[in-house]
C-alpha positions in Angstrom: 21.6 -28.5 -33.1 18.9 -27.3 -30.6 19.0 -24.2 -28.8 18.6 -25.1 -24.8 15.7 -22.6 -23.4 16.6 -21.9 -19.0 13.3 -23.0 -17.7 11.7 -20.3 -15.0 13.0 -22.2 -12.1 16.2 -22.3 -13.4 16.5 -18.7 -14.2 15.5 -17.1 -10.7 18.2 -19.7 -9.3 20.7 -18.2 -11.3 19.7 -14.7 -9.9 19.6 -16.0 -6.3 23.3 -17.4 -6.5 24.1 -13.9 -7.9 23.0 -11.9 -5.1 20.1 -10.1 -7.2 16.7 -10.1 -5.4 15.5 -7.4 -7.9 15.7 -7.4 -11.6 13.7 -6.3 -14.4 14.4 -6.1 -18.3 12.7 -3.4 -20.6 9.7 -2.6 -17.9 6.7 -1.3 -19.7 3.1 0.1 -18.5 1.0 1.5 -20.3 -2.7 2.8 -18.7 -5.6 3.4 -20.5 -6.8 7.1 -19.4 -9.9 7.1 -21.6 -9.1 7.3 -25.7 -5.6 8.1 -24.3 -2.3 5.5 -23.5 0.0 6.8 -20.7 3.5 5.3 -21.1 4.1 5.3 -17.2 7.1 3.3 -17.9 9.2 3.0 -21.1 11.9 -0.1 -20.6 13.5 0.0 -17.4 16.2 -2.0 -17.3 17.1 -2.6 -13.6 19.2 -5.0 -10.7 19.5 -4.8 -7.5 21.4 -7.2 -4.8 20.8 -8.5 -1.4 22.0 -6.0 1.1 21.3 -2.7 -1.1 19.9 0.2 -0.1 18.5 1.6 -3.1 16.4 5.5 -3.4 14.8 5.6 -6.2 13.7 9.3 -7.2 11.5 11.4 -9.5 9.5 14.3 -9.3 5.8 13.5 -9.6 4.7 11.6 -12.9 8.3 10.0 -13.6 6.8 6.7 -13.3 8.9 5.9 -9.5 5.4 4.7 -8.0 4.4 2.6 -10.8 7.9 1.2 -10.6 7.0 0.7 -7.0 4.5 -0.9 -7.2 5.4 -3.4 -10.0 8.4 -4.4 -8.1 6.5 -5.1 -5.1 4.0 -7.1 -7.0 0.6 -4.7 -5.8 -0.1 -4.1 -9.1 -0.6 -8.2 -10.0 -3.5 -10.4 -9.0 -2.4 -14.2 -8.3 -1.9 -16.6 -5.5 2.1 -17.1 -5.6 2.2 -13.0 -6.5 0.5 -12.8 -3.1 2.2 -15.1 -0.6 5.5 -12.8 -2.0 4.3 -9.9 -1.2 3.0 -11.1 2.5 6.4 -13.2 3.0 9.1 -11.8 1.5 8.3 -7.8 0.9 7.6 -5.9 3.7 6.2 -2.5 3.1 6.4 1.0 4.7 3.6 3.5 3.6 3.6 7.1 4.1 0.4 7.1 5.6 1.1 4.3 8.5 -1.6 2.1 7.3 -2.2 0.8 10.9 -5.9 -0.4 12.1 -6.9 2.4 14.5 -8.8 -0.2 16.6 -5.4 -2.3 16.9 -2.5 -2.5 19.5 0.5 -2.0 18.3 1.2 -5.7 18.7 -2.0 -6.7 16.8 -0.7 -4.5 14.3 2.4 -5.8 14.0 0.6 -9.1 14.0 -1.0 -9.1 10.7 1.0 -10.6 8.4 1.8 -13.2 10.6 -1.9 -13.7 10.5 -2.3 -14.0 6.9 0.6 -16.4 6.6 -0.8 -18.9 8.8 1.5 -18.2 11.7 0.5 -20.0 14.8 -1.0 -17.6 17.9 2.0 -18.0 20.1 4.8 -17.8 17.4 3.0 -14.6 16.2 3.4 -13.0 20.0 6.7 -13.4 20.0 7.7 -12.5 16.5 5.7 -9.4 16.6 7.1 -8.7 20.3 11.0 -8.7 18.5 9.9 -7.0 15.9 9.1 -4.4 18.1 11.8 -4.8 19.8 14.0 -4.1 16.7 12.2 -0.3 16.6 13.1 0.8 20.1 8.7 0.1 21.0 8.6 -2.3 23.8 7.1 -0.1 26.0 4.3 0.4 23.5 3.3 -2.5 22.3 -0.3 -2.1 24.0 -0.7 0.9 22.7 -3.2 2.1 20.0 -2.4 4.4 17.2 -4.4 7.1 18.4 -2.0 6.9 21.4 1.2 7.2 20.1 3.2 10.2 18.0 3.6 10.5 14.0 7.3 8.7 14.8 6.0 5.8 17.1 3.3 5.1 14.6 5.5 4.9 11.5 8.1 2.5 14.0 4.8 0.3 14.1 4.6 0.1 10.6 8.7 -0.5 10.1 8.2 -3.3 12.5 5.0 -4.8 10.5 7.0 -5.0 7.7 10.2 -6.8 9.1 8.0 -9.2 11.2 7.8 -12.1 8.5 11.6 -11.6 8.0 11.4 -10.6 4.3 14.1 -10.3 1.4 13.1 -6.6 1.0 12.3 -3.5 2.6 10.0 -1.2 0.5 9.3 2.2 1.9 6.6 4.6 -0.2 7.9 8.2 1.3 8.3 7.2 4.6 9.1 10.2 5.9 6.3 12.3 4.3 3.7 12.7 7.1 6.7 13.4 9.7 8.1 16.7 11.1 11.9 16.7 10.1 13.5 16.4 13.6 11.6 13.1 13.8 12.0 12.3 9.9 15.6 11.8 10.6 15.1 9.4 13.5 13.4 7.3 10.7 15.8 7.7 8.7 18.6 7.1 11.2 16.5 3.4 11.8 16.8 2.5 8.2 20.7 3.2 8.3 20.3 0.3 11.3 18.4 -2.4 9.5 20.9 -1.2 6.2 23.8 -2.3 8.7 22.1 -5.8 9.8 22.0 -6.5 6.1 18.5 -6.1 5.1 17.6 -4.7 1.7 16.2 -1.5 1.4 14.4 0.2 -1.5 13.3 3.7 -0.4 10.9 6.0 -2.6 11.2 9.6 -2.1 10.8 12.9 -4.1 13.0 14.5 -1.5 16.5 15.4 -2.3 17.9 15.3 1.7 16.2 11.8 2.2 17.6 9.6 -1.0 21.0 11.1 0.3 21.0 8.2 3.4 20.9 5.7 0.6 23.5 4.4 -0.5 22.8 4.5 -4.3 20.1 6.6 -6.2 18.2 5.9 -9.1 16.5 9.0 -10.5 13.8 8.1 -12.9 11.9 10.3 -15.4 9.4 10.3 -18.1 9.4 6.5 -17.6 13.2 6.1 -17.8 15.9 6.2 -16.0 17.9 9.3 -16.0 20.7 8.0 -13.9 21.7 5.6 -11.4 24.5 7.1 -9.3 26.0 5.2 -5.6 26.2 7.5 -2.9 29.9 9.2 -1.7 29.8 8.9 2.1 
């Protein structure tokens, strides 16, 4: 009798109908350093659902950035890879990642640009998107103009502007003063509530605690994966 193989299409409608937007089965990478292989990741076995919000943890060299990365498909090089990661990822960078030139509206702007977004839908998105941070009254504002807080609200809101299925933030809070660290943080715990999915990347103990489940990776593995008594 044959064996029935689930075709690709079929298999990521499964995960949809279960709630998983995540999900990854024996992970591997491997870099070449020279003569040398580097196992940055040894067979993580990983799921996550709609409406998590996920830290993921590690002192330096666990492998949590290549996970990162692989999960938000900037390690990959192809067309569809691409339109995810502009439609249905939106990314938060420790280092703002804003054009210095730009408004904050432009900035907000740009992935509406890549995606084709007419010029008058792209106002208005970016406008609630901005919205959503607490930043109307800054939207003409350029970087250099606005504090270490305001600018990483600019990025927040660039990365919800396309509406996306996840929320991933590199050590968002790791160019910030505390004080202003946990006003960040407190904005996440918002977006948490309005049911957006959140995967947060941080080496720093206090911050992974405002998740609500921690993952803590090392030497390529993970060590545990723990939810979050509140």
């Amino acid at each position: 009798m044959p064996v029935e193989t689930q075709t690709a299409d079929s298999y990521r409608e499964d995960l949809v109908n279960s709630g998983i937007v995540i999900k990854t089965e024996e992970l591997a990478k491997v870099y070449e350093m020279g003569a040398e292989q580097v196992h940055a990741l040894r067979g993580i076995n990983l799921e996550i659902r709609k409406g998590e919000y996920v830290a993921i943890m590690g002192p330096s060299g666990s492998g949590k950035s290549t996970l990162m990365n692989l999960i938000g498909c900037l390690d990959l090089d192809d067309d569809e890879l691409a339109y995810i990661r502009n439609k249905e990822i939106g990314f938060v960078f420790q280092t703002f990642n804003l054009l210095p030139r730009a408004t904050a509206l432009h900035n907000v702007e740009l992935p509406l640009i890549y995606s084709g977004t007419p010029a008058e839908q792209r106002m208005e998105k970016a406008k609630k998107a901005l919205e959503r941070v607490d930043l109307t009254d800054r939207m003409q504002h350029k970087p250099n103009e606005l504090s270490g807080g305001q600018r990483q609200r600019v990025a927040i809101a660039r990365a919800l502007v396309n509406n996306p299925s996840i929320v991933l933030a590199d050590e968002p809070t790791g160019n910030l003063d505390s004080k202003t660290g946990e006003e960040i943080m407190a904005l996440f715990e918002n977006l948490y509530r309005q049911e957006n999915t959140i995967i947060l990347v941080t080496h720093e103990h206090d911050i992974a605690q405002h998740a609500h489940r921690i993952i803590h990776i090392r030497d390529g593995r993970i060590a545990s994966d723990e939810a979050v008594k509140k």
